[in-house]
C-alpha positions as CSV (number, residue, x, y, z in Angstrom):
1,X,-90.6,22.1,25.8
2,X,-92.5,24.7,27.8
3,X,-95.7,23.9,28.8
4,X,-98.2,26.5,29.9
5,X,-101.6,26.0,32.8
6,X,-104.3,28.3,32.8
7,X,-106.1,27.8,36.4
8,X,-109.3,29.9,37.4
9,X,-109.1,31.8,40.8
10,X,-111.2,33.9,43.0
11,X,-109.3,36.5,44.8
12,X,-111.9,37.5,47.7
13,X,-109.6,40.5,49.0
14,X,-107.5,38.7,51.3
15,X,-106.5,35.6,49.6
16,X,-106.3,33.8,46.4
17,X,-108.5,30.7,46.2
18,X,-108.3,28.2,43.4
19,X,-108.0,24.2,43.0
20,X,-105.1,22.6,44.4
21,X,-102.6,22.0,41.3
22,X,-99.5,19.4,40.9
23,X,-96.1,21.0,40.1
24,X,-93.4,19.8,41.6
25,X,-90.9,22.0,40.4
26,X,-90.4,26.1,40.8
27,X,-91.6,27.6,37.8
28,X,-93.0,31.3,37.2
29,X,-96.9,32.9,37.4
30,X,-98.5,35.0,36.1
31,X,-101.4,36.6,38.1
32,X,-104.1,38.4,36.3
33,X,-107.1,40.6,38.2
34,X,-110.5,40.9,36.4
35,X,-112.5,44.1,37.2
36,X,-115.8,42.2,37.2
37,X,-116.5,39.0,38.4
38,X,-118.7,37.2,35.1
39,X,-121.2,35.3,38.2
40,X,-121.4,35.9,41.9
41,X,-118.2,35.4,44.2
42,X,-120.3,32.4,45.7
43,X,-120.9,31.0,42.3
44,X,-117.1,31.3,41.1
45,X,-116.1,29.3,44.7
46,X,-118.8,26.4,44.0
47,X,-117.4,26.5,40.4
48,X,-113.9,26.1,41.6
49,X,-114.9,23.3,44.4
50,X,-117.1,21.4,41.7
51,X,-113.6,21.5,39.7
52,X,-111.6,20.3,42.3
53,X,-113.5,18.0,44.1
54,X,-113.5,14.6,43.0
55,X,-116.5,14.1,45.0
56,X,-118.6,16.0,42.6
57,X,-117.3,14.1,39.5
58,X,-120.5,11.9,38.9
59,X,-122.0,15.6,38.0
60,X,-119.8,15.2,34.7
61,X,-121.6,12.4,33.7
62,X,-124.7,12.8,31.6
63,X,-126.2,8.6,33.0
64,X,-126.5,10.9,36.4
65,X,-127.7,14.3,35.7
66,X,-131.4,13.0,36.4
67,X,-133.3,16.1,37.0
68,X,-134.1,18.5,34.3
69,X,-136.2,21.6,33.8
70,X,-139.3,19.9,33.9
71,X,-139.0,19.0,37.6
72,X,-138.3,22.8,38.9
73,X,-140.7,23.7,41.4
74,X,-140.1,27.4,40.8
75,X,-137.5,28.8,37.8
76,X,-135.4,32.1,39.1
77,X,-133.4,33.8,36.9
């Protein structure tokens, strides 16, 4: 059975960074370059860290996102 893994990268014009994967075998990929980036190169990183990093995994969990709109200082958009 072939199995297939989507991973989301940042290419920042000298490397490829992305989360560190487990495959323990050779297998073939498939590298695909967008034109434009959906959020900031900075944003796409700390997206890829938060994915990665099991140190930001208590974000996943609704009992400890605490803060909400209501306590911005100051909203940017």
């Amino acid at each position: 059975m072939n199995r297939l893994l989507s991973v989301e990268a940042v290419f920042d014009g000298e490397k490829i960074k992305m989360p560190v994967i487990s495959i323990h075998r050779p297998c073939k990929v498939i590298i695909t370059f967008l034109e434009v980036p959906s959020q900031s190169e900075d944003e796409e990183i700390f997206d890829i860290l938060l994915r990665s990093d099991p140190a930001f995994d208590f974000l996943k969990s609704e009992q400890e996102d605490i803060y909400t709109d209501d306590d911005l200082i100051e909203r940017f958009e």
